[in-house]
FIDO-107124 format. One line per 3 residues: number of its first residue (from 1); their letters; for each residue x, y, z of C-alpha. Coordinates in steps of 0.2 Angstrom, whole numbers. Layout:
BEGIN
NUM) a) X/Y/Z; ... .
% end
This chain:
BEGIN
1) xxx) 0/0/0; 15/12/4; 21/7/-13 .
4) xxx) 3/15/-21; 5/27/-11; 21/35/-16 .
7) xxx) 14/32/-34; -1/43/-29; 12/56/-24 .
10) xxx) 22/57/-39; 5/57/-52; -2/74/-38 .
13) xxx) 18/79/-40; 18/79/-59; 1/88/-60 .
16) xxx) 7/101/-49; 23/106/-61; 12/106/-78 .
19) xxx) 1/119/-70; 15/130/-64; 21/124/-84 .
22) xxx) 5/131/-89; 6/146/-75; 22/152/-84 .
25) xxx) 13/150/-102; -3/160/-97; 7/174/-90 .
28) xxx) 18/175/-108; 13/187/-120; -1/181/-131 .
31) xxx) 2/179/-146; -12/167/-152; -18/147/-153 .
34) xxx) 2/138/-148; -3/148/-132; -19/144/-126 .
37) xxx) -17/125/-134; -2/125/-123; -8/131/-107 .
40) xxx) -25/122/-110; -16/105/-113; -7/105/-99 .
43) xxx) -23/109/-88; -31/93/-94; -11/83/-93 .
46) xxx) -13/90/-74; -32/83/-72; -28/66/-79 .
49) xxx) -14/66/-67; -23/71/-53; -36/59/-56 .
52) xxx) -25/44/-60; -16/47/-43; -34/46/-35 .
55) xxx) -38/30/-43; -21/24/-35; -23/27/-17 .
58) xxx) -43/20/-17; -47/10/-6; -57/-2/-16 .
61) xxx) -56/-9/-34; -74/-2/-37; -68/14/-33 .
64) xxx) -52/15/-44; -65/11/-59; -73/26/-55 .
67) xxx) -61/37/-54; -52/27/-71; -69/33/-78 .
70) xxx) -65/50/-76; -48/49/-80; -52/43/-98 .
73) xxx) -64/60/-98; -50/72/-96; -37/59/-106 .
76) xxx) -48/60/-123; -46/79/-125; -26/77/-124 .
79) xxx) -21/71/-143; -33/85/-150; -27/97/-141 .
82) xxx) -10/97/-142; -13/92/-163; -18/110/-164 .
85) xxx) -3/117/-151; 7/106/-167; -1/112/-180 .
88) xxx) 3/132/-173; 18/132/-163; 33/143/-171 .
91) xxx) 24/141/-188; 21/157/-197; 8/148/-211 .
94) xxx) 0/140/-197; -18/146/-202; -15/136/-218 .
97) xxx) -10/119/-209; -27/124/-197; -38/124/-214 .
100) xxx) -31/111/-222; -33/99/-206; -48/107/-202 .
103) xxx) -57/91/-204; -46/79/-193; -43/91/-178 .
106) xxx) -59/95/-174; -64/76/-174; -47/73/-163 .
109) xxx) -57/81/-150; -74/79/-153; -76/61/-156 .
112) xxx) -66/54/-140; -74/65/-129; -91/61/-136 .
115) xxx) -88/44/-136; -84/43/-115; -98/53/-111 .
118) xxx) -108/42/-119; -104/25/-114; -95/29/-98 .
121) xxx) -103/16/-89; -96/4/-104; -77/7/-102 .
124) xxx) -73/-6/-93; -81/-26/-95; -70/-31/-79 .
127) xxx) -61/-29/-64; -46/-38/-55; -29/-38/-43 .
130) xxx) -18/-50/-49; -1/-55/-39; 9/-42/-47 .
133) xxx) -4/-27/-50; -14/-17/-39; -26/-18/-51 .
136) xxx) -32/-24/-70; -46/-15/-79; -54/-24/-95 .
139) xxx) -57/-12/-108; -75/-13/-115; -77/-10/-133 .
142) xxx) -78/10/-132; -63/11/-121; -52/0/-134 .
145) xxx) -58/9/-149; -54/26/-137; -38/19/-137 .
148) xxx) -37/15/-155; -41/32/-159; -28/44/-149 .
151) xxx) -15/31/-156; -15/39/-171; -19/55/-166 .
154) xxx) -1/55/-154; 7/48/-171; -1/65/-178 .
157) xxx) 7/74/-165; 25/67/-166; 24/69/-184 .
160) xxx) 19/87/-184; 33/94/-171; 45/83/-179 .
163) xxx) 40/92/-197; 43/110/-186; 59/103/-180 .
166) xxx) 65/99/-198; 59/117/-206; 71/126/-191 .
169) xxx) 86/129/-195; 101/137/-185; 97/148/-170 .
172) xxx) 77/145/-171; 80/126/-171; 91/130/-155 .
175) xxx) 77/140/-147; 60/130/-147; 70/111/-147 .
178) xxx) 65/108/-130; 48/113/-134; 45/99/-145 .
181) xxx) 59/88/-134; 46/90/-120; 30/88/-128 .
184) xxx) 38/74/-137; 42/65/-123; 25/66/-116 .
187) xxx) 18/59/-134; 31/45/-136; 23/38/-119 .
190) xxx) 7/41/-123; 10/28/-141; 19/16/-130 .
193) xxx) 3/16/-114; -11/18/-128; -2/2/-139 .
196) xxx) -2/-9/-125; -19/-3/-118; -26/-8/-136 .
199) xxx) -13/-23/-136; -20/-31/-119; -36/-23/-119 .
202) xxx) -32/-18/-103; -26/-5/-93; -13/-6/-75 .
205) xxx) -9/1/-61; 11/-1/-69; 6/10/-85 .
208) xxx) 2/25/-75; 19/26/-68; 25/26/-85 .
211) xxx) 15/42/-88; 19/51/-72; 37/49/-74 .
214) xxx) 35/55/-92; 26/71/-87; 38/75/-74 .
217) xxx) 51/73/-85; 42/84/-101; 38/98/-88 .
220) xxx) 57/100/-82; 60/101/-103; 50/111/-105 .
223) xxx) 54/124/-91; 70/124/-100; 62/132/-114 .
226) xxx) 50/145/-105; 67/150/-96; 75/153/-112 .
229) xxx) 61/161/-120; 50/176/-119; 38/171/-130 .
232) xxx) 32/159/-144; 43/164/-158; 33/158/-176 .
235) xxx) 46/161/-188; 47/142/-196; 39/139/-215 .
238) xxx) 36/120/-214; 32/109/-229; 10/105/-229 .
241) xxx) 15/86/-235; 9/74/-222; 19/61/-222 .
244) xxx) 34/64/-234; 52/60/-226; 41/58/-211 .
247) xxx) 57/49/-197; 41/48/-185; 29/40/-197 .
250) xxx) 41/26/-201; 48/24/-182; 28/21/-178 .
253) xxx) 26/10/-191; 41/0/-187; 34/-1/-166 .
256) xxx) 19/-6/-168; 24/-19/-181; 37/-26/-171 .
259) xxx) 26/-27/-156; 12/-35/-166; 23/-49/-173 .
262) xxx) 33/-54/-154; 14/-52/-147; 8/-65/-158 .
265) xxx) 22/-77/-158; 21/-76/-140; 2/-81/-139 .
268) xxx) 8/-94/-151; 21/-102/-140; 12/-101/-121 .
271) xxx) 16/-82/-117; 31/-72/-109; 26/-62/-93 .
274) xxx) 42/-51/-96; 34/-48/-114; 29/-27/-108 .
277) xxx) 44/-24/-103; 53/-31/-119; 40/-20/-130 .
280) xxx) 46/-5/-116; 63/-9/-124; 59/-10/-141 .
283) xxx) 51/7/-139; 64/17/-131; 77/9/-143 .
286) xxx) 65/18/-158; 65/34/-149; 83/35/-146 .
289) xxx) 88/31/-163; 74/45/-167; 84/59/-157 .
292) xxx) 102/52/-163; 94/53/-181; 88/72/-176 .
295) xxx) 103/78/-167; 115/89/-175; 132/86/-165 .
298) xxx) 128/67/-169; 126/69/-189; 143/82/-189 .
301) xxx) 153/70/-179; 146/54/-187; 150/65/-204 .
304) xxx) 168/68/-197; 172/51/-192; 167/44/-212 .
307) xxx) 178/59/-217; 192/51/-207; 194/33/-205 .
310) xxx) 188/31/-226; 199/43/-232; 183/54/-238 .
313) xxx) 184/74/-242; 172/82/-227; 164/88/-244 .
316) xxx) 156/80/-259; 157/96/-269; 145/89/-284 .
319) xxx) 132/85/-273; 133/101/-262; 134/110/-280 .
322) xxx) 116/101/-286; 110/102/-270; 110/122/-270 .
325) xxx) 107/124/-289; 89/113/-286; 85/123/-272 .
328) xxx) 89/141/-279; 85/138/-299; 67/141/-299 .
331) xxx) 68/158/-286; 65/175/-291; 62/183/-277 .
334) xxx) 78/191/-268; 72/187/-251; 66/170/-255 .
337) xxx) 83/166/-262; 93/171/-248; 81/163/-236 .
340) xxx) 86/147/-245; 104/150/-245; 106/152/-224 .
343) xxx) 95/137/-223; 106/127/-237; 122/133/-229 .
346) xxx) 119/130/-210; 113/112/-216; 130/112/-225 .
349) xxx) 142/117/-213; 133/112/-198; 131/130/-193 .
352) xxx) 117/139/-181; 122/157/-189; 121/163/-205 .
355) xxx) 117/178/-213; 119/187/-227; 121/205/-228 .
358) xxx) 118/216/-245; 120/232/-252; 110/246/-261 .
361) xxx) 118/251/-279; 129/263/-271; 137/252/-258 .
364) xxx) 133/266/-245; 121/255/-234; 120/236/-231 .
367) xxx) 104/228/-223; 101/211/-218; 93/200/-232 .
370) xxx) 90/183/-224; 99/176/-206; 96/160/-195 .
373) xxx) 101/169/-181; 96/189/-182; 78/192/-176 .
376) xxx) 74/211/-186; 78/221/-170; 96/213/-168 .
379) xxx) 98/217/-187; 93/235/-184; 106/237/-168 .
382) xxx) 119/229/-181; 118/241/-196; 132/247/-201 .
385) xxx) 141/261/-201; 150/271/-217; 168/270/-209 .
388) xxx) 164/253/-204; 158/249/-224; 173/257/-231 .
391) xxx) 185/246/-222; 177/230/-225; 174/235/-244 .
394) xxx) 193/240/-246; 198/225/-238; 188/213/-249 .
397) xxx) 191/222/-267; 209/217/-262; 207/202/-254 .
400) xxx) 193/192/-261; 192/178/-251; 184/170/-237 .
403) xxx) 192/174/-221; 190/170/-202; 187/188/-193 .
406) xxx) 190/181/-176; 212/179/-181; 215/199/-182 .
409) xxx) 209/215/-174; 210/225/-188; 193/239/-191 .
412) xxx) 187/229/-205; 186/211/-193; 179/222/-179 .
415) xxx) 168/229/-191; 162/212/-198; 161/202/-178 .
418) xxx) 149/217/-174; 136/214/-188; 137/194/-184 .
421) xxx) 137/195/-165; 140/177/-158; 125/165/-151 .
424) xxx) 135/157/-139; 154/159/-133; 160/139/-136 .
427) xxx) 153/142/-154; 169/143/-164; 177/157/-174 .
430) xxx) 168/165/-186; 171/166/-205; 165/173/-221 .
433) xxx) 166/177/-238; 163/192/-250; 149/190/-265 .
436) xxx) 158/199/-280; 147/204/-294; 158/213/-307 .
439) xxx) 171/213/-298; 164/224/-284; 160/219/-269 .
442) xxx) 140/218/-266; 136/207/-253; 143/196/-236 .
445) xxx) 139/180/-231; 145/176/-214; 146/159/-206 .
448) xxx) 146/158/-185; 141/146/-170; 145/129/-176 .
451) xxx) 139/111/-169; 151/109/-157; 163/124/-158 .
454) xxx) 174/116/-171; 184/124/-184; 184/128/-200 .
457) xxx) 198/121/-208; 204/124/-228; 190/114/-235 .
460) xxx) 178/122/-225; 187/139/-233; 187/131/-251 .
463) xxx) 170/127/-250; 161/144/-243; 171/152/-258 .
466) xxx) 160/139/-270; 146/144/-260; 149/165/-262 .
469) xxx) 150/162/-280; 135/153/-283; 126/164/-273 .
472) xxx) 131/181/-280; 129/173/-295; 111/170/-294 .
475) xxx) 108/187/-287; 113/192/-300; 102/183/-313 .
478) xxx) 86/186/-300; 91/206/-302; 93/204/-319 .
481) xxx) 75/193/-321; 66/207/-310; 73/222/-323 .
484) xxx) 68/211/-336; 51/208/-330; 48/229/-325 .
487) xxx) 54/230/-343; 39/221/-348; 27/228/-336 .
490) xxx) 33/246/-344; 32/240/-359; 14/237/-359 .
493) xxx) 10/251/-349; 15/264/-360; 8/251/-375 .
496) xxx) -12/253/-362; -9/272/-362; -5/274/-379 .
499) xxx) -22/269/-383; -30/277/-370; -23/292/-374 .
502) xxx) -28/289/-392; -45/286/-388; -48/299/-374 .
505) xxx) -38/312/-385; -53/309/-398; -66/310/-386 .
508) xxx) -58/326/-380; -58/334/-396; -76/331/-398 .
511) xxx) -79/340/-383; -67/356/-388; -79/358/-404 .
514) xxx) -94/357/-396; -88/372/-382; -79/381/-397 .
517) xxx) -98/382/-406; -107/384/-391; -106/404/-388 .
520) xxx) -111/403/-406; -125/394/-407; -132/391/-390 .
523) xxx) -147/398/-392; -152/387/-405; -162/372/-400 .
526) xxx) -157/361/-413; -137/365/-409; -142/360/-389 .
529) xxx) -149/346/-393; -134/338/-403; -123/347/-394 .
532) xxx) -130/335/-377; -131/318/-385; -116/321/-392 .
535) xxx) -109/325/-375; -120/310/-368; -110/299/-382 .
538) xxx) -94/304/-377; -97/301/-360; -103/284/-363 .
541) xxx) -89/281/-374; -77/286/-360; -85/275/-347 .
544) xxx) -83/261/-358; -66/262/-361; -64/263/-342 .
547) xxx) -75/249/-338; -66/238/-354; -50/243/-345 .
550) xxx) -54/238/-328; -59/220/-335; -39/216/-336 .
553) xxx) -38/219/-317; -51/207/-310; -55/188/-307 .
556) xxx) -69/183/-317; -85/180/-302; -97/169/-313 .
559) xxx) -115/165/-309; -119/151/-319; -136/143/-321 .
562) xxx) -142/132/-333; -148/142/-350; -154/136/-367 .
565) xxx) -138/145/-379; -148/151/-392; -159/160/-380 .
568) xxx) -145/168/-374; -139/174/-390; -157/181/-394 .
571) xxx) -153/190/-377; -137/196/-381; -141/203/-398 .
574) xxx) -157/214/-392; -155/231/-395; -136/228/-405 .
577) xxx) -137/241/-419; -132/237/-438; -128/253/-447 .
580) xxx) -119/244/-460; -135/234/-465; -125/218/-464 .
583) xxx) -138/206/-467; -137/194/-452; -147/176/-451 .
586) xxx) -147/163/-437; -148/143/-438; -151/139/-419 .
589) xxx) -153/120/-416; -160/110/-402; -148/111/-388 .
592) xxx) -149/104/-371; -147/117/-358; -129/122/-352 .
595) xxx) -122/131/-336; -119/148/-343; -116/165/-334 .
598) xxx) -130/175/-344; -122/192/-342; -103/187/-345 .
601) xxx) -108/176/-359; -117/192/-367; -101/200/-369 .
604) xxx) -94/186/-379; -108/188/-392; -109/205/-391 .
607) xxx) -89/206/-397; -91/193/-407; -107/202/-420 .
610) xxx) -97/219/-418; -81/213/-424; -92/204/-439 .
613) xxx) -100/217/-444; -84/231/-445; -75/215/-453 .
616) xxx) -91/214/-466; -95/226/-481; -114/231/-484 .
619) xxx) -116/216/-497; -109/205/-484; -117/193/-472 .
622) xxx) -114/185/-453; -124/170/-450; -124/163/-429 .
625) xxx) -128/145/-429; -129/135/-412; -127/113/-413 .
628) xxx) -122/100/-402; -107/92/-403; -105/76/-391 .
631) xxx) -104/84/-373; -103/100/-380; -113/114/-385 .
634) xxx) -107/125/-400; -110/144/-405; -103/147/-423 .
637) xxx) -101/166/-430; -96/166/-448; -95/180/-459 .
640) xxx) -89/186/-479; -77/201/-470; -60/206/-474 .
643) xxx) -52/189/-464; -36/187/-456; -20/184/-459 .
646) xxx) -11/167/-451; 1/178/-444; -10/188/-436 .
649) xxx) -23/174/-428; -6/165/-421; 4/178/-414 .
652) xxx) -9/193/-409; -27/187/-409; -30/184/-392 .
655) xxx) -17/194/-383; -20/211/-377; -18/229/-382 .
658) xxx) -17/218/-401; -31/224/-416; -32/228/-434 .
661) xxx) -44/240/-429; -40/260/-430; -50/265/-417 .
664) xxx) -48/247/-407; -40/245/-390; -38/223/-394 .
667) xxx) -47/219/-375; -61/213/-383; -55/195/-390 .
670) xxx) -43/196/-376; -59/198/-364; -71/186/-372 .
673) xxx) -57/171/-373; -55/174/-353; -75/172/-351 .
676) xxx) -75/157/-361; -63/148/-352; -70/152/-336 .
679) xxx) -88/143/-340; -75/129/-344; -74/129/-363 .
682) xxx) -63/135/-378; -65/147/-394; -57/142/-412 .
685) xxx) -55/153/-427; -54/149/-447; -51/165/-459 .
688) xxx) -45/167/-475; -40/185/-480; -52/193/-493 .
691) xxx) -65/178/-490; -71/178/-471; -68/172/-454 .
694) xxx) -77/161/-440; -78/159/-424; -82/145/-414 .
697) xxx) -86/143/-395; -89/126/-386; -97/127/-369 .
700) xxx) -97/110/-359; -115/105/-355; -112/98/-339 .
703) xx) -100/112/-332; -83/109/-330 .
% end
């Protein structure tokens, strides 16, 4: 009893230090859902403590059932609530990871809690003491499928801290590790009880001294990490895979396996009473090799200790080459690439700090463009100064080669162990290395705090100077990309505003005639009244061209519906005026109905019969048909203009700001191919110059 006792004790002990755990959280600054998921789980870690350390010192089986009862309440909360404190601790795009599990997290919490309440009296099918247990409780079906069900959802937990873990890299790794060391501790116990509560369909006094110890243990962790930190930093960009390169995922898989194969063969053969504690062993192996796998002074001396005894180079330049030219080739964004490079490099030379700082064109000022170790205040207190620039410029022009700033006092190494302050003082020397553009110096990456303090020896050196070139060489191309692309962007601005200027240059000249002849012959009532429609037209051509304008700057919003086509043409065509006296006839077949936005597709026919009717003399004619074609409906408009040239329909056709047209600002075909696709179909064109041109669209009957 004495024994129970001091079990009881611990559970209340461990209770005790997750609330002052999640006493130090609530008193942090908030800073959203990692907080009140953290303080909240360990409220309910705390209660299922409490409870379990109840259910130890009762006096009588019936009451440890009970009070077992009540401890599966608080204990089916736990996995959902700490799945969301996963899916939003340190993560910058956490919202995403929120939405994209929105279905799962929500049914992490629901359905275990549901599931006690209602068959709490069903937990449990039996109870027992047996010569080594205080007590044995025989899960009922809810209470194994309970079981079954935050199995998974701990695997869920694991996976996702381990994912953050990966996306860190050098100083943030270093500051939320025993974070996710603590919580993970308290998940890795939680697979190993819930597996052998599934496994045995039972649960033990023994197993809740698994979880006590384990809680203890995860609160002094993570202690460790409130200590070191004044609030939940969310500065990680995690892939949203789910179970790509996933350690955890194959650990899990390899556990329960193992532990499902040795349970069966030792059913088979007559049982092994020490089999719990051989499963124990198997787990704990998989979650040392897990934090061996994970820990960066064991990969660099692992990686140094090949590099010694097998006569390997520390680096395998080819591979280190590839690996940064896949990772940077597709980036066109300065700050994107740089991002990448630190992360690259600190994974390269097993680093915590790196940055890179950058220049403006005239070399006056350097800012900090990506760092794994410079939050954007301790980049501000580093800025440079202008003496301090000047001697680390003329230093580099002549020397241009990575150096270590910690061998010499000189202004310049001064200079450079100011903007790279140090993390921690057993880190190692620091080194770095000019990127040369031109052969002027534009930027410096710096390299500090590595894995164990060791040194950089000559291939370190060799290799950083590999690294500076690559890098200022594609800075350069993304400079070079982005000039390009504001070339273009220029370009067809000033393309817009030439026909807009064109157009609105016409419409104000019509306006300068009208006030030039209006002191003349205001007074006459036939003058007013031409004088204001033509104003009114003017007006409305003006509005037109704005609103034709504005269509290049919007998503298409469709409100489909289902529509016969040809009554939407009849629509579309109402009121359309044919001064030319083109003679225009239909042919509009049976079609089935088809989803079509009524007002957008208008457009499309309007464009269509106004481009006809320019393109067609008076003798001319435009005939609109409408068919079905398989799954398809199909609007023709054909008529005996001018045509076009192959040229023209293959190059300029459906691109902007292109026409044929004196008067034409080319949106329309532009405009009316974007509406098409929308509803989920495609336009064609045939034309022969001098004989005629058609146009066909095919709308999908079914929508998309």
């Amino acid at each position: 009893m004495s024994d129970l006792l001091t079990l009881s004790t611990l559970a209340y002990a461990s209770a005790a230090t997750a609330i002052a755990a999640a006493v130090a959280g609530a008193l942090r600054v908030r800073r959203g859902t990692a907080d009140w998921t953290f303080v909240l789980g360990l409220c309910l870690l705390a209660t299922e403590r409490v409870l379990a350390g109840l259910s130890l010192e009762a006096d009588t089986l019936g009451e440890s059932e009970i009070w077992q009862q009540w401890r599966l309440l608080a204990l089916a909360p736990i996995p959902g609530t700490w799945l969301v404190f996963s899916l939003t601790f340190a993560r910058t795009n956490s919202s995403e990871f929120l939405r994209k599990w929105q279905l799962i997290w929500p049914a992490a919490l629901v359905v275990p809690t549901a599931l006690v309440l209602g068959y709490r009296h069903d937990l449990f099918v039996a109870l027992h003491a047996d010569e080594t247990e205080r007590w044995v409780l025989v899960l009922g079906w809810p209470a194994t499928f309970l079981f079954g069900v935050l199995l998974p959802v701990s695997v869920l937990v694991l996976m996702n801290l381990e994912r953050t873990y990966r996306a860190s890299v050098g100083t943030l790794r270093w500051r939320i590790k025993f974070m996710l060391l603590g919580v993970g501790i308290i998940f890795v116990t939680a697979v190993y009880t819930t597996s052998q509560a599934v496994l045995y369909r039972s649960l033990t006094a023994s197993l809740e001294t698994v979880s006590t110890i384990a809680l203890l243990t995860a609160t002094a962790v993570i202690a460790r990490y409130l200590f070191r930190n004044t609030r939940f930093d969310t500065e990680v960009y995690p892939s949203q895979s789910v179970l790509e390169g996933s350690l955890i995922a194959v650990l899990a898989g390899i556990y329960l396996l193992g532990v499902g194969v040795v349970a069966r063969f030792v059913s088979q053969f007559g049982g092994d009473s020490a089999f719990a504690v051989k499963s124990f062993v198997l787990f704990m192996a998989l979650v040392l090799l897990a934090v061996l796998f994970q820990s960066d002074r064991m990969r660099s001396l692992v990686r140094r200790m090949v590099s010694r005894h097998f006569q390997r180079p520390v680096y395998d330049y080819q591979a280190v080459w590839r690996r940064y030219s896949e990772r940077t080739a597709a980036l066109v964004d300065q700050t994107e690439l740089c991002r990448e490079v630190v992360t690259l490099t600190a994974e390269v030379f097993q680093a915590l700090s790196v940055t890179i700082w950058l220049g403006n064109e005239s070399r006056d000022e350097f800012a900090v463009a990506a760092s794994t170790s410079l939050s954007a205040e301790k980049a501000r207190a580093a800025i440079p100064t202008k003496p301090e620039i000047v001697a680390v410029l003329a230093y580099f022009e002549a020397r241009p080669q990575p150096v270590d700033i910690e061998s010499t006092e000189e202004p310049w190494a001064v200079a450079l162990r100011r903007w790279h302050p140090s993390e921690f003082t057993t880190g190692g020397h620091r080194i770095c290395a000019p990127l040369i553009r031109h052969g002027r110096v534009s930027g410096i990456i710096m390299i500090g705090d590595r894995i164990s303090g060791i040194s950089f020896p000559e291939q370190d050196m060799d290799m950083l100077l590999c690294v500076a070139g690559h890098v200022a060489t594609r800075l350069l191309n993304v400079q070079l990309a982005q000039r390009l692309m504001q070339a273009k962007e220029l370009e067809a601005f000033q393309t817009m505003a030439a026909f807009f200027v064109h157009d609105l240059k016409n419409a104000a000249s019509t306006l300068n005639l009208m006030l030039q002849n209006l002191p003349l012959h205001f007074n006459d009532p036939a003058f007013r009244e031409d004088a204001l429609r033509g104003m009114g037209k003017t007006v409305a051509h003006m509005n037109r061209l704005i609103s034709r304008l504005g269509q290049l700057r919007h998503d298409l919003s469709l409100n489909l519906a289902p529509a016969d086509l040809g009554a939407a043409v009849q629509s579309a065509l109402r009121g359309l005026e044919n001064p030319a006296g083109v003679t225009i006839t239909k042919d509009f077949q049976t079609v089935p109905p088809c989803p079509l936005d009524q007002e957008q597709f208008g457009k499309v026919v309007t464009n269509l019969v106004l481009n006809a009717i320019e393109a067609t003399p008076a003798a001319g004619s435009i005939r609109l048909a409408t068919a079905q074609l398989g799954s398809e409906a199909v609007l023709s408009v054909t008529d005996t203009g001018c045509g076009m040239s192959p040229e023209f329909m293959q190059r300029s056709l459906f691109r902007p700001f292109q026409t044929t047209k004196k008067t034409g600002l080319g949106i329309g075909m532009f405009q009316s191919k974007m509406i098409v696709e929308a509803h989920g179909g495609r336009m064609t064109v045939a034309s022969t110059p001098g004989q005629g041109t058609t146009f066909q669209v095919f709308l999908p009957l079914h929508g998309k």
